[in-house]
N, C-alpha and C positions, 0 to 999 in steps of 0.2 A: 239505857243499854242493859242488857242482859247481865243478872249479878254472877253470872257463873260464865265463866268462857270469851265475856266479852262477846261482841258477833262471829268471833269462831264456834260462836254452839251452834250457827247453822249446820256446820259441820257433823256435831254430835250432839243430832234434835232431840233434847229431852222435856215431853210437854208439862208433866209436874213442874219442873224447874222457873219452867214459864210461866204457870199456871202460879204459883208462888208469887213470882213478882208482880204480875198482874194483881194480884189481890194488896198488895204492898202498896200500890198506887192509888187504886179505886178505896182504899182506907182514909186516903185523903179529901177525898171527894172530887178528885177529877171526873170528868167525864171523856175523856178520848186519849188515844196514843198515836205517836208515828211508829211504825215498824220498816226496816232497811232491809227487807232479802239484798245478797250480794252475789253482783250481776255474774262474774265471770263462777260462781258456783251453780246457778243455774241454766248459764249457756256457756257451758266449757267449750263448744265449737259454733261456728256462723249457725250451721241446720242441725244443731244438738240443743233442745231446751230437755232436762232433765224434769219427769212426771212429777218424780218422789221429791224434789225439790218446791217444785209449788205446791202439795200438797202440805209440806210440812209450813209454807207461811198461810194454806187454808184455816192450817189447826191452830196455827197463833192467830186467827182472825178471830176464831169460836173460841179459843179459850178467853180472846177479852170480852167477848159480846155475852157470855158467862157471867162475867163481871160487871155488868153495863157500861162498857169500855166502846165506845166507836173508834175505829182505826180510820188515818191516811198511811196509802201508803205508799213509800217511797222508792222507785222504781232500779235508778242507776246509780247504785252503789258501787264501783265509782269514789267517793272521799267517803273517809269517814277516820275521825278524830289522829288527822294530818296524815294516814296512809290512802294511799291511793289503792283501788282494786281492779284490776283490768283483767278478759281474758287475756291467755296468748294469743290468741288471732289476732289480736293487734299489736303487738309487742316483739321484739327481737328482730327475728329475720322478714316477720308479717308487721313492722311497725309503717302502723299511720295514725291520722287523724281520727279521732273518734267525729270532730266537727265537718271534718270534709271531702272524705272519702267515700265513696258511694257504696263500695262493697260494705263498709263498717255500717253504714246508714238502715243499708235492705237489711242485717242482722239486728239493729238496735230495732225497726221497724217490726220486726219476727217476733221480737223479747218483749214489747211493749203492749204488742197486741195481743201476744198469748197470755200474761201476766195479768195484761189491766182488764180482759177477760175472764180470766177465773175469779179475779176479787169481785169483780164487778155482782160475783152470785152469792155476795153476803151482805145482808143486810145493813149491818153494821160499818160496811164501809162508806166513809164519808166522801172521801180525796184520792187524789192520785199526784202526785210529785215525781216531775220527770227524771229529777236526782236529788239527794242531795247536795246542796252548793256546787253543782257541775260546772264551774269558772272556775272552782280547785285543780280541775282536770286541765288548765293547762297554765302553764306553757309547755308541758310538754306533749300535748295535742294541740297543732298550728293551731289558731282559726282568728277571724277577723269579725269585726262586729256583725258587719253582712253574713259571715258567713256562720257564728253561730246563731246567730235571729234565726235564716232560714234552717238551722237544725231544733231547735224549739219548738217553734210555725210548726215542723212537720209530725214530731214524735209528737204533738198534742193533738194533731188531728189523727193521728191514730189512737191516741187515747180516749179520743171522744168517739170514737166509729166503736173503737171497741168493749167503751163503759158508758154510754149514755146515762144522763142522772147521774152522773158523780161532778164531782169539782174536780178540773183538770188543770193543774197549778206547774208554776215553773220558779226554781230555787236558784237564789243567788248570792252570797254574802256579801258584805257591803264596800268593795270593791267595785261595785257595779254604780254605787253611786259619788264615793271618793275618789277612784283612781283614774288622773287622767288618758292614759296610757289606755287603760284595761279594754278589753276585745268583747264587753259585755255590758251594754248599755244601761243609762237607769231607763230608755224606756222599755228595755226586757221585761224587769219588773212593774212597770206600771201600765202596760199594754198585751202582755202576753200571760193568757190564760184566763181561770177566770175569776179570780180575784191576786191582789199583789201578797207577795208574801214577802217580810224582812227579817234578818235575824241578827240580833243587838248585842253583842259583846266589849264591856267595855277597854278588853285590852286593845282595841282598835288604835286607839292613841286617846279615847276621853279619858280613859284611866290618870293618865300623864296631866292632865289638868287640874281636877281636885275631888280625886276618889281617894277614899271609898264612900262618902256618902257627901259629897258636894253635889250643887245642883247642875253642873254638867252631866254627873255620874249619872243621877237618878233619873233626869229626864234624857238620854240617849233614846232607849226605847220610844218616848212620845216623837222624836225629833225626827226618827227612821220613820217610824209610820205616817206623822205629817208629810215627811218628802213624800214618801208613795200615793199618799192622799191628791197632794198639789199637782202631779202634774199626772195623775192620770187623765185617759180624753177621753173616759167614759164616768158619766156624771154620776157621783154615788158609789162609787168602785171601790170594794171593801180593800181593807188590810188587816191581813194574818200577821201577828209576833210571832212566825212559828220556831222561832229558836232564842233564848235566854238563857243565861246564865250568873252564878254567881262563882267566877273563878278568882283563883289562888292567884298572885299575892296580892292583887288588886281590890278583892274582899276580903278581910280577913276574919278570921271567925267570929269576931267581937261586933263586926257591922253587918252580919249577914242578914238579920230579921232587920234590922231598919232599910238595908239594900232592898231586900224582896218586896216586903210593905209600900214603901217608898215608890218604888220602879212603877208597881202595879198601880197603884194608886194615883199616879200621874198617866199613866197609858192609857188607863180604864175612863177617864174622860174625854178622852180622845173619841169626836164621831164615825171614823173610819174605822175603828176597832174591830174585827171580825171577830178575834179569840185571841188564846195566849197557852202555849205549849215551853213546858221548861225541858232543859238539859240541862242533868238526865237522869233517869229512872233511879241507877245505883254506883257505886263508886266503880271505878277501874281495878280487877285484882292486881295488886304490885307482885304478884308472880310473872306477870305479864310483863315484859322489857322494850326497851327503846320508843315509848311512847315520852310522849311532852308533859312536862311534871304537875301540869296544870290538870290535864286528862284524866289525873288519877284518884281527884277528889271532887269530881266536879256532880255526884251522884246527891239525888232526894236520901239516900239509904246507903248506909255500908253494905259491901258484900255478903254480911252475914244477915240482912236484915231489919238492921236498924236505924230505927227514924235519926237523921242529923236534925241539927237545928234551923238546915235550910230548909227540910220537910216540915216542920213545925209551924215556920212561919208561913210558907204558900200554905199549909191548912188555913190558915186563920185567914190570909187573903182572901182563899175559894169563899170563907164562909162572910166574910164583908161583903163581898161583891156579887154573890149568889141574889140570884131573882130580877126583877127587871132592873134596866140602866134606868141612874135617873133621867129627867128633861134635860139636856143641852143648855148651860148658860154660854151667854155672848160674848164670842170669844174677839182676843186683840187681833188685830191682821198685821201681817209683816210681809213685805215685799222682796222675794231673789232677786239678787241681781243678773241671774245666770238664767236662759232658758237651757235648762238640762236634756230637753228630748232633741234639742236644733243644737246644743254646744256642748258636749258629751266633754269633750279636751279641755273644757272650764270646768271641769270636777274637783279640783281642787279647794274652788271659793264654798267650799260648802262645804266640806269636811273637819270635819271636828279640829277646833283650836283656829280657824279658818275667821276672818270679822263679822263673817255672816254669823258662822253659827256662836258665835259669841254674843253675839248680838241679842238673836232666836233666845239664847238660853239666859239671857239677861231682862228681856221680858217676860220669859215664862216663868220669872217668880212671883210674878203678880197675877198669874191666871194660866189656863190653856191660851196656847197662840196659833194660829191658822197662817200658814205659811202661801202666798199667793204668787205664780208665775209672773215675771216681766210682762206688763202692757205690751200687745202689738208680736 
């Protein structure tokens, strides 16, 4: 996140600022960033998309590819660090669904295609993410499993009409594979778009089992991206980590470099592995209020610049894991009990603290384990 303003600097775009932090990053030897334009800033009304708006996330695209920074980026902001962004035309006396109302749909279709069109003219950009964690976005936008799929399905076919040669991805945090309740399936993730993306936090509830650096803690990340792996039904179907972290009080600053090492280190053998993006760039300013206390330290950098020691330690991971993967040794197999694409409402046998996944996490201390769907 931006060290100055938080993503209210879209508000008051200042490209040195940016240009600063980006250099903060690529110091580490990253190679790419996600950037969040926020959506009701850019389309303050259904047929208002604001010029000087996309042009200001054109210049954060060149100012990382400056840096040899490749950007995804992410469309429907929408959530972000537990506020929600919406315009007014949906909200108040214009409240509906962003998932299934059709007026909201033809304006998201507007915003998606004008947006994933202009990035589409940088070279540098890799991805398109149709939001942030857009299963943040409700309950208080109805929608039903059906009924957010076919909102997905469609804003990714506009994304692909409108950016061909990008990766056109669909974000969900992991609700979609624990919660049996939730309106957002695991096969969102493992069928829609075109490759799966998960994002691992372990206040989820693995925290609660034996973090900060037990081996539930550290292999979550491998255990999200096995799921995505298993039951995708297209053979070889990568998986992004595109969100990690190492939050407060569940690390605490004494475990952080075995946390980071650790996590990676276990994930990075994983064959589905596509890449691995952390959150987040810099701290939260605490001039900023009402934010969740975790939010506020969860940065590579303080606000003024300086390396934490969780930047220290993803340095020295990049530079482990930099150059080719090795071969793939023979991993254990472990059998769900649960078909997750056919029994969505059995999400629960699989969630962290769960016998299954105590199980999973009780054989992966002897190796990588390859998690396989019910026979039949």
């Amino acid at each position: 996140m931006p060290s100055a303003g938080w993503f209210y600097s879209w508000l008051d775009f200042e490209p040195d600022q940016i240009a600063r932090d980006f250099d903060d990053l690529a110091g580490l030897g990253l190679d790419h960033v996600r950037i969040f334009p926020v959506w009701p800033w850019i389309q303050p009304n259904r047929t208002l998309i604001r010029s000087a708006a996309v042009e200001d996330v054109l210049t954060t695209i060149d100012l990382a590819a400056a840096r040899g920074l490749d950007v995804c980026v992410d469309l429907v902001q929408g959530h972000l660090s537990s506020f929600d962004f919406l315009p007014s035309w949906v909200l108040t006396h214009h409240r509906r669904s962003l998932f299934d109302d059709a007026g909201v749909r033809e304006g998201l279709r507007t915003y998606v295609d004008t947006l994933a069109g202009a990035v589409a003219s940088r070279d540098n950009v890799f991805a398109l993410t149709l939001g942030n964690e857009v299963n943040n976005l409700w309950p208080a936008n109805e929608t039903t499993i059906a009924d957010s799929r076919a909102w997905a399905e469609e804003l990714l076919e506009v994304a692909r009409e409108a950016a061909p040669g990008l990766l056109c991805l669909h974000s969900l945090f992991d609700d979609a594979f624990y919660a049996p309740d939730h309106p957002f399936a695991p096969a969102d993730v493992t069928t829609l778009g075109d490759l799966s993306t998960v994002h691992s936090w372990v206040f989820n509830g693995v925290g609660a089992i034996d973090a900060p650096l037990g081996p539930a803690t550290l292999t979550h990340a491998d255990y999200l991206v096995e799921l995505a792996a298993a039951y995708a039904t297209e053979p070889g179907r990568r998986v992004w980590l595109q969100e990690i972290g190492a939050p407060l009080p569940e690390i605490p600053a004494g475990s952080v470099r075995d946390f980071v090492i650790g996590t990676i280190d276990h994930v990075a053998q994983n064959p589905a592995l596509f890449g691995i993006t952390w959150w987040c760039s810099h701290d939260l300013d605490r001039s900023l209020v009402d934010f969740p206390e975790r939010e506020y330290d969860l940065g590579l950098f303080t606000v003024d610049h300086r390396r934490k020691p969780v930047a220290e330690a993803l340095a020295e991971a990049i530079a482990d894991h930099r150059g080719p993967r090795p071969e793939q040794a023979a991993r254990q197999r472990i059998e769900c009990p649960v078909d997750l694409l056919r029994e969505p409402e059995r999400r629960a046998e699989v969630a962290p603290g769960s016998d299954f996944h105590r199980a999973w996490v009780a054989a992966r201390v002897d190796g990588p384990v390859e998690i396989v769907p019910p026979a039949g």
